[in-house]
N, C-alpha and C positions, 0 to 999 in steps of 0.2 A: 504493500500500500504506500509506505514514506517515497518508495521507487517513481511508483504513480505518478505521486505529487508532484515529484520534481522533474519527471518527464513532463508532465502538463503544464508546470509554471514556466519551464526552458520555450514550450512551443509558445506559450504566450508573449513570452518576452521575444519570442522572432518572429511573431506576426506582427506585433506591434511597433518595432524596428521596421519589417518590409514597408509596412502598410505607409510609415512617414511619419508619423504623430508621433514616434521619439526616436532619440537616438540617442548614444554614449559615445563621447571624441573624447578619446584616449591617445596625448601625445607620446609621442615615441621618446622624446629627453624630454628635460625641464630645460625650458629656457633659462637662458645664460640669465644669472641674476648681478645685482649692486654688488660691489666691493665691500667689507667689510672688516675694520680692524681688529686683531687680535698682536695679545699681546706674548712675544716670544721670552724673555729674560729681562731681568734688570728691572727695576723701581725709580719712583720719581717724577716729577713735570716733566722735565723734557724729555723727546723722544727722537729716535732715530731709526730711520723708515730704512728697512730691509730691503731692494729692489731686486730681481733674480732676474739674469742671461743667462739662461741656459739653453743646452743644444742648437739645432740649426737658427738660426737668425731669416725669419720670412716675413713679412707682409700678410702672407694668406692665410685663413682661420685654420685654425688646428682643426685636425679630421679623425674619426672613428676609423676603425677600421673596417667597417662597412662604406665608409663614406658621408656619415651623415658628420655637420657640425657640432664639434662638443664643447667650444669654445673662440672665443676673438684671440685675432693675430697677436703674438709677442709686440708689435709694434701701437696694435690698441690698445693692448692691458696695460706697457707703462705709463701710454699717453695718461690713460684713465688714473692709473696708480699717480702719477704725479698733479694730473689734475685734483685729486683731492687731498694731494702730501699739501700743496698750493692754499686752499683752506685752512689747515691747523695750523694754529700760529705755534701751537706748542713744538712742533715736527724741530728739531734744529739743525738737520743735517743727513746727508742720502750716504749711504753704504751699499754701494755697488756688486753685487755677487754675481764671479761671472764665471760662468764655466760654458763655456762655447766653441768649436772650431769656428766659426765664422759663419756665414751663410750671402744670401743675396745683396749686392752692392748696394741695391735703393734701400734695402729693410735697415743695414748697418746704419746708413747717412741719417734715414729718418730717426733712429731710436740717438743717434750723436745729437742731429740738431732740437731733438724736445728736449736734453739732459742738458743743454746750453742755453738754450732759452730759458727753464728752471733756471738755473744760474745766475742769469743777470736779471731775472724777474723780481727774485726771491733773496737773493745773495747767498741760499743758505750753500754751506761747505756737501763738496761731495768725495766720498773717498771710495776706489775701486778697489776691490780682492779677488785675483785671480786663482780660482781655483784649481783645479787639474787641467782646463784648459782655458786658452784665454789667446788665440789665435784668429789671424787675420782679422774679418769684422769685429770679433771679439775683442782682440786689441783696439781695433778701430775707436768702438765704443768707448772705452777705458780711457783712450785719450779724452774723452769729456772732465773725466773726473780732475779736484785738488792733486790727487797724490794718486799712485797707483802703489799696490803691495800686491806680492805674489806669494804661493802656497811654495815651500820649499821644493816639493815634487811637481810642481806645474810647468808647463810649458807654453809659451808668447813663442808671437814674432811670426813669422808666416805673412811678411808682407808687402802686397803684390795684388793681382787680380787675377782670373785664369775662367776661361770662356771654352768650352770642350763639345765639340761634334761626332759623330760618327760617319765614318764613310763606306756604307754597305754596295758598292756600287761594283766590286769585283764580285762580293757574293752573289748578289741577282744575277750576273751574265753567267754566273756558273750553272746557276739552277734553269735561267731561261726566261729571266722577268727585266721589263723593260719599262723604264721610267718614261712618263710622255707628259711634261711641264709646259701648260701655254702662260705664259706673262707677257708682260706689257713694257717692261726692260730687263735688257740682260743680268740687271744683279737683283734682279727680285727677288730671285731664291736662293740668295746669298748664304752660304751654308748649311744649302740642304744637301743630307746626306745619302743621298742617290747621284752623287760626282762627286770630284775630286774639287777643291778648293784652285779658284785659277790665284795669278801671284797677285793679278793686282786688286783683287778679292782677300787674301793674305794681308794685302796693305792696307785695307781700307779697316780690316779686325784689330791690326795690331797699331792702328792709329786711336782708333777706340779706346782699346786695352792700355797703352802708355798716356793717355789724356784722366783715365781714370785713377791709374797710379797717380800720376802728378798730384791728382786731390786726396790719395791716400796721403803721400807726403806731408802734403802742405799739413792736414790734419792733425800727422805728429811732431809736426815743425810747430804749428801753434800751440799744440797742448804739453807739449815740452817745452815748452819758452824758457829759455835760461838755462835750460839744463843740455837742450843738444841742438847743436847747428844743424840747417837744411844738409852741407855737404856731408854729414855724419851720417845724418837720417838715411841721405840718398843711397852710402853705402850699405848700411846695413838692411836696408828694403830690397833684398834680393831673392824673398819667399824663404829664406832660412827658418827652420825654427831653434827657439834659444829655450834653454834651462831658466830656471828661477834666477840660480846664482849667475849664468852669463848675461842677462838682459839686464838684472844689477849692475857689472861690469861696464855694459856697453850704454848706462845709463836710460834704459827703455823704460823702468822701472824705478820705485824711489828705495822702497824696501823687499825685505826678503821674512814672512812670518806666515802666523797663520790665523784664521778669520776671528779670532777671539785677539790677537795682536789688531787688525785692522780694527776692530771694536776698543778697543783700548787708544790706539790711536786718535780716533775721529773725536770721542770722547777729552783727548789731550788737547787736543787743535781747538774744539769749541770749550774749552775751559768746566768742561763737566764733571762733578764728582759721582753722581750718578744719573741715569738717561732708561730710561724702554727702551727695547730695540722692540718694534714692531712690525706686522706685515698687513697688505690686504690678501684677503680672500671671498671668494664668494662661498656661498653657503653651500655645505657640501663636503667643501676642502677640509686638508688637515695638514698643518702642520705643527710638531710637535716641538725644534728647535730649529736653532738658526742653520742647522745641514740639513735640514729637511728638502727636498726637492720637489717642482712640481713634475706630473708623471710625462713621460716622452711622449710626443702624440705625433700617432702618422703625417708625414707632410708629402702636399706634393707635386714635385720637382721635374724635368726633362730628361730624358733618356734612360729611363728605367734600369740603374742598377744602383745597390746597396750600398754607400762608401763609408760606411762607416761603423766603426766596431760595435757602438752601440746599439746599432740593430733600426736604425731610424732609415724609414724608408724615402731617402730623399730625391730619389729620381721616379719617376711613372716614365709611362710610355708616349705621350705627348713629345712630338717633332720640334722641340723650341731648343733656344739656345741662350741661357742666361750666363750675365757678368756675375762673379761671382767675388765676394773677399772670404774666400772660403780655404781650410787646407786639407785638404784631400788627399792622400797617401796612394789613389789611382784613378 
């Protein structure tokens, strides 16, 4: 009989569905919500806002691994994170956490010029801590910061640009397939990979490519003011990557410690005896201390292969070619 029942109230509830007179929408996520403070360590009025770089540097929203969006760009979040660091008058100072190989040239410049405009909006101090990686874009960024400090085991420097195609064009004549491109000028298809790159197609990338370096330069030429000459800079921006202790050496860097040194620091600089170090999150999140991370989320990129250890899927199969301040081991 209980069987009955709940066969007959299931059908009612689907005739009544079919029929239009109701229905249940059931989203698939929660939408993205507000930011919301939480406090990580330390006591006191003033605070000092936790900001996180980590993994690829994109523009594009973070994705599920279905595909659906689970979250806004690295590059909305800080905006958002710093539009309301901008509110608190208590906030007295940013602490930069980066752990990044780099990622897309526009994502790096945009997340440098919001931490600069911060800066001269607000005055307040910012100090960068590079974590285990802090390369290419990732440095890029860092140069916004007062001071930069690196994790004794971390790695900088990686810096350069680098633009990567593939050229399948021997493969298809081998199998029997034949590329047939109508355009409107000869360089429309300018590094597409169904032919071989002509030279002054070559020229026309690698004038690109060294006009973008130039503004990486210039970027650690400003943000190292005083500390290292353009022709310094010039040299050591050969995509090299350096150790903690060598980029100390070569002055890329101010200090050599670790994230609780950087919190001590920042703390010394703004004359604080004690500070919050705080974060946002939206609800949902968790973080439990200041090494807390947020989780990796699929991104997605051109050329469909995996570059990186951590398992971040930054290439798809889309035929594009993006600048990159990124370091890549292939």
């Amino acid at each position: 009989m209980q069987r009955f029942r709940f066969l007959a109230f299931f059908a009612a509830v689907l005739i009544i569905s079919l029929s239009g007179c109701a229905y249940v929408q059931v989203p698939l996520f929660t939408p993205v919500q507000p930011m919301q403070e939480k406090v990580l360590e330390g006591q006191g009025d003033a605070k000092i806002l936790l900001v996180e770089v980590s993994g690829v540097i994109s523009e594009q929203e973070k994705q599920k691994k279905m595909g659906f969006t689970e979250d806004v760009s690295l590059v909305a979040q800080i905006k958002e994170e710093l539009q309301k660091a901008e509110k608190d008058k208590a906030i007295s100072g940013i602490l930069l956490k980066i752990d990044s190989p780099g990622g897309t040239v526009t994502a790096s410049d945009m997340i440098y010029h919001e931490l600069i405009k911060f800066k001269k909006r607000t005055g307040k101090h910012i100090t960068a801590c590079i974590m285990g990686l802090g390369t290419s874009g990732g440095y890029y960024i860092a140069c916004a910061a007062d001071e930069i400090i690196a994790h004794p085991t971390a790695l900088t420097g990686s810096i350069g640009v680098i633009a990567m195609k593939m050229n399948v064009h021997g493969l298809m004549e081998k199998i029997g397939i034949r590329n047939e491109t109508f355009k409107s000028g000869d360089k429309k298809d300018i590094l597409s990979p169904f032919r071989a790159t002509s030279p002054e197609e070559f020229q026309i990338m690698q004038t690109i490519i060294n006009q973008l370096h130039k503004r990486f330069v210039d970027v650690i030429a400003d943000g190292r003011n005083g500390t290292l000459k353009r022709n310094t800079v010039e040299k050591l921006a050969d995509g090299r990557i350096y150790t903690a202790d060598q980029a100390l050496e070569n002055k890329l860097i101010d200090k050599v410690g670790y994230l609780d040194d950087a919190i001590a620091h920042i703390k010394n600089k703004l004359n604080l005896k004690e500070a919050k170090i705080i974060v946002y999150l939206r609800p949902g999140s968790y973080k439990g201390s200041i090494y807390s991370s947020y989780p990796a989320s699929t991104m997605s990129w051109p050329m469909g292969a995996n570059l990186l250890p951590m398992g971040s899927e930054i290439f798809s199969s889309a035929p594009q070619v993006k600048f990159m301040y990124l370091w890549s081991p292939w």
